[in-house]
DOLUM-247051 format. One line per 8 residues: number of its first residue (from 0); their letters; for each residue x, y, z of N, C-alpha, C. Coordinates in steps of 0.001 Angstrom, whole numbers, padded with zeros to 6 digits. Each point is the difference from the previous one (the first is absolute). Layout:
N
NUM = A = X Y Z X Y Z X Y Z | ...
***
This chain:
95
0 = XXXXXXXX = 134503 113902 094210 000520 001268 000452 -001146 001010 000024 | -000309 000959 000997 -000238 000870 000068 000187 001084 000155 | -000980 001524 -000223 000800 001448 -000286 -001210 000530 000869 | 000307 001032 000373 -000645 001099 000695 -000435 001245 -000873 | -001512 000304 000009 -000569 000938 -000810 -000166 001188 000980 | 000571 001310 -000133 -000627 000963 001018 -001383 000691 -000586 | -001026 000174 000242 -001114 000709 -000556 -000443 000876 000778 | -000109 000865 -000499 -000851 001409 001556 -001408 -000635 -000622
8 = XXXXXXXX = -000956 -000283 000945 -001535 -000175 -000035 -000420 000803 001434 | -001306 000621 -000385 -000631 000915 001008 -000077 -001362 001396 | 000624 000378 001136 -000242 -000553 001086 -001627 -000753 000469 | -001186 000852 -000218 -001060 -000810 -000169 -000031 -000820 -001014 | 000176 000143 -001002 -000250 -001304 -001122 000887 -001054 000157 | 001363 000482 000590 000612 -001676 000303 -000578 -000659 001594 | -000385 001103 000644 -000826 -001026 001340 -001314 -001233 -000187 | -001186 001043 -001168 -000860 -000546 -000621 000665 -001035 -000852
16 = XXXXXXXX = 000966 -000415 -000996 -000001 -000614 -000756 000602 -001256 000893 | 000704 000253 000638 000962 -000885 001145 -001805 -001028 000786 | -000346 000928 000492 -000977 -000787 000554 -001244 -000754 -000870 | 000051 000362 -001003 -000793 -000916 -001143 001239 -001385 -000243 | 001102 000261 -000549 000628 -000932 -000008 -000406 -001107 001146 | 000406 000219 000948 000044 -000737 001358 -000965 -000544 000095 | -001606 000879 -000423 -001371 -001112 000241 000280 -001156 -001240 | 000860 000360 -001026 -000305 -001076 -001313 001181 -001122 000750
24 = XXXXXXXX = 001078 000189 000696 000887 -001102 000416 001096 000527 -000544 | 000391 000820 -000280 001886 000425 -000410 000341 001381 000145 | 000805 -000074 -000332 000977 001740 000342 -000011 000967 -001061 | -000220 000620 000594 -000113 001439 -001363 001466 -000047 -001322 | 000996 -000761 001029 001137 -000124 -001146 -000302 -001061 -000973 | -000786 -001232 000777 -001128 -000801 -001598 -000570 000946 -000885 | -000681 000437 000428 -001079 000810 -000831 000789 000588 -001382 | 000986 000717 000652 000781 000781 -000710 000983 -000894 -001269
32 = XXXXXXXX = 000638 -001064 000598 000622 -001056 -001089 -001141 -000646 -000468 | -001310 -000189 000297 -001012 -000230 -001456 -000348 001247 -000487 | -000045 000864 000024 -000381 000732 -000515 001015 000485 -001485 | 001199 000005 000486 001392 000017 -000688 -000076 -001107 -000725 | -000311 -001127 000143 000158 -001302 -000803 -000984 -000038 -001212 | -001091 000923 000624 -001363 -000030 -000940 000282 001358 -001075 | 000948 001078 000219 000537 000759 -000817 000730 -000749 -001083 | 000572 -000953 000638 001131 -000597 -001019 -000799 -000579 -001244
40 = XXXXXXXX = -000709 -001034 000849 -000695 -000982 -000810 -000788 000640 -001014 | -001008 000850 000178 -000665 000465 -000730 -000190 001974 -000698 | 001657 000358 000111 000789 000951 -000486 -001876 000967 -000077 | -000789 000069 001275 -000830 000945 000238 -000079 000536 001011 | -000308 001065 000582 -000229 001280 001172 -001596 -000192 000516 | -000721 -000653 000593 -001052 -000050 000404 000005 000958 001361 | -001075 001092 -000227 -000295 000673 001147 -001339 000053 -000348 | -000814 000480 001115 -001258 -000153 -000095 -000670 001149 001331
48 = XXXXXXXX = -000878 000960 -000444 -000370 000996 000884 -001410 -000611 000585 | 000109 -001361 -000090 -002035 -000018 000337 000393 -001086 000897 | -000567 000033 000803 -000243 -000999 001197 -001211 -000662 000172 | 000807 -001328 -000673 -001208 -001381 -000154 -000606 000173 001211 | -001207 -000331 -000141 -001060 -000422 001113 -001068 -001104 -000770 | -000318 -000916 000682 -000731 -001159 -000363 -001790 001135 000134 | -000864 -000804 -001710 -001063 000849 -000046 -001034 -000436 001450 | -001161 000520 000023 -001033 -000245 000866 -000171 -001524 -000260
56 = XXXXXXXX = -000176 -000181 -001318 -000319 -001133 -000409 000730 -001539 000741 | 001117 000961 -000451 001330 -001433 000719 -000196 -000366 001273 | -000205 001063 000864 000017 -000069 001458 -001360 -000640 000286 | -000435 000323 -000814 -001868 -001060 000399 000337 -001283 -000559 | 000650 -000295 -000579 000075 -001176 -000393 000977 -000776 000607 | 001072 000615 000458 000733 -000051 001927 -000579 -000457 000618 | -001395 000488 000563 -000202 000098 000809 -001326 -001604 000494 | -000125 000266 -001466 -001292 -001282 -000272 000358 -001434 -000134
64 = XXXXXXXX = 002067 000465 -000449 000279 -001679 000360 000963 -000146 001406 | -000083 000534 000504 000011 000478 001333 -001169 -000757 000510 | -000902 000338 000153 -001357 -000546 000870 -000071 -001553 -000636 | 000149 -000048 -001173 -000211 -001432 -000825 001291 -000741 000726 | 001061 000149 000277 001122 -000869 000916 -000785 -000246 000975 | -000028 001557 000813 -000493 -000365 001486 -001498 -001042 000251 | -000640 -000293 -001210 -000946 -000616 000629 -000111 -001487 -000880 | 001216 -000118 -000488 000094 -001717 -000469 -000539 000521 -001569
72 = XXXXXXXX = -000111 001169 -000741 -000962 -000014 -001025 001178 000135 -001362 | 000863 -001504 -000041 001329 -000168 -001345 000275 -000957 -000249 | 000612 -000563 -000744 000384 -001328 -000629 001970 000397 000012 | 000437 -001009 000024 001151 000367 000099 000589 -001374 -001073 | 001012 000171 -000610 000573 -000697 -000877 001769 -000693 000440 | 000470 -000934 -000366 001196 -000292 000244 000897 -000437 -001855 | -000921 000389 -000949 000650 000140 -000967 -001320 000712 -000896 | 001128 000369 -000866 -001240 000450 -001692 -000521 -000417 -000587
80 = XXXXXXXX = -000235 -001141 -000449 -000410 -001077 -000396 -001284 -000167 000714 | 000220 -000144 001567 -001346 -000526 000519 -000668 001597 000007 | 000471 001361 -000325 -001041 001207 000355 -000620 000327 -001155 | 000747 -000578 -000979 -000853 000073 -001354 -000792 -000484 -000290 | -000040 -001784 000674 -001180 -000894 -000300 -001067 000891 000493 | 000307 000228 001446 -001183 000662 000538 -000913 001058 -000365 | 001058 000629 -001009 -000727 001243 -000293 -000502 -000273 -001395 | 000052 -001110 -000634 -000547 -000557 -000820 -001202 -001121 000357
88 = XXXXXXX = 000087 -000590 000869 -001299 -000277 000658 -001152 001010 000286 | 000870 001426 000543 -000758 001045 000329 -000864 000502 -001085 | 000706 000193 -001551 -000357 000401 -001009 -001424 -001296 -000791 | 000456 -001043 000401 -001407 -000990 -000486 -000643 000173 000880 | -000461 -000055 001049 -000889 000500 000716 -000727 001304 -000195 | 000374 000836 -000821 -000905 001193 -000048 -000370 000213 -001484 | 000487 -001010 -000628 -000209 000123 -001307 -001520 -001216 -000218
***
């Protein structure tokens, strides 16, 4: 069963929030029943006035495995086991 919530929200912030939804894949009425679910669960109010942005750092490091795809420069794994050996091979080798 479901219920209907009326909320007044400023007309820009539900256009903006509507269209963030939509790039992630669901409806602003998702958003809203996790958000409600995540009240429940963890009987806390999370708001937050700062708007994450990834550092310089991150984005260079974006950007560097970025070029390392595009030019064949990765190892790729099909379990954990075999990425650990490797990186334990990696580690006798420099030792």
């Amino acid at each position: 069963m479901t219920s209907i919530i009326n909320v007044k929200v400023d007309s820009k912030i539900k256009t903006k929030a509507q269209k963030v939804a939509a790039e992630m894949g669901v409806s602003l009425s998702a958003v809203v029943n996790a958000y409600l679910r995540d009240l429940i669960r963890t009987e806390t109010l999370f708001v937050s006035t700062r708007h994450a942005r990834p550092s310089e750092w991150l984005l260079n490091a974006i950007r560097e495995g970025e070029e390392d795809m595009k030019h064949g420069r990765y190892v790729s794994f099909n379990s954990t086991d075999k990425a650990l050996r490797h990186l334990d091979s990696l580690k006798k080798k420099r030792s």
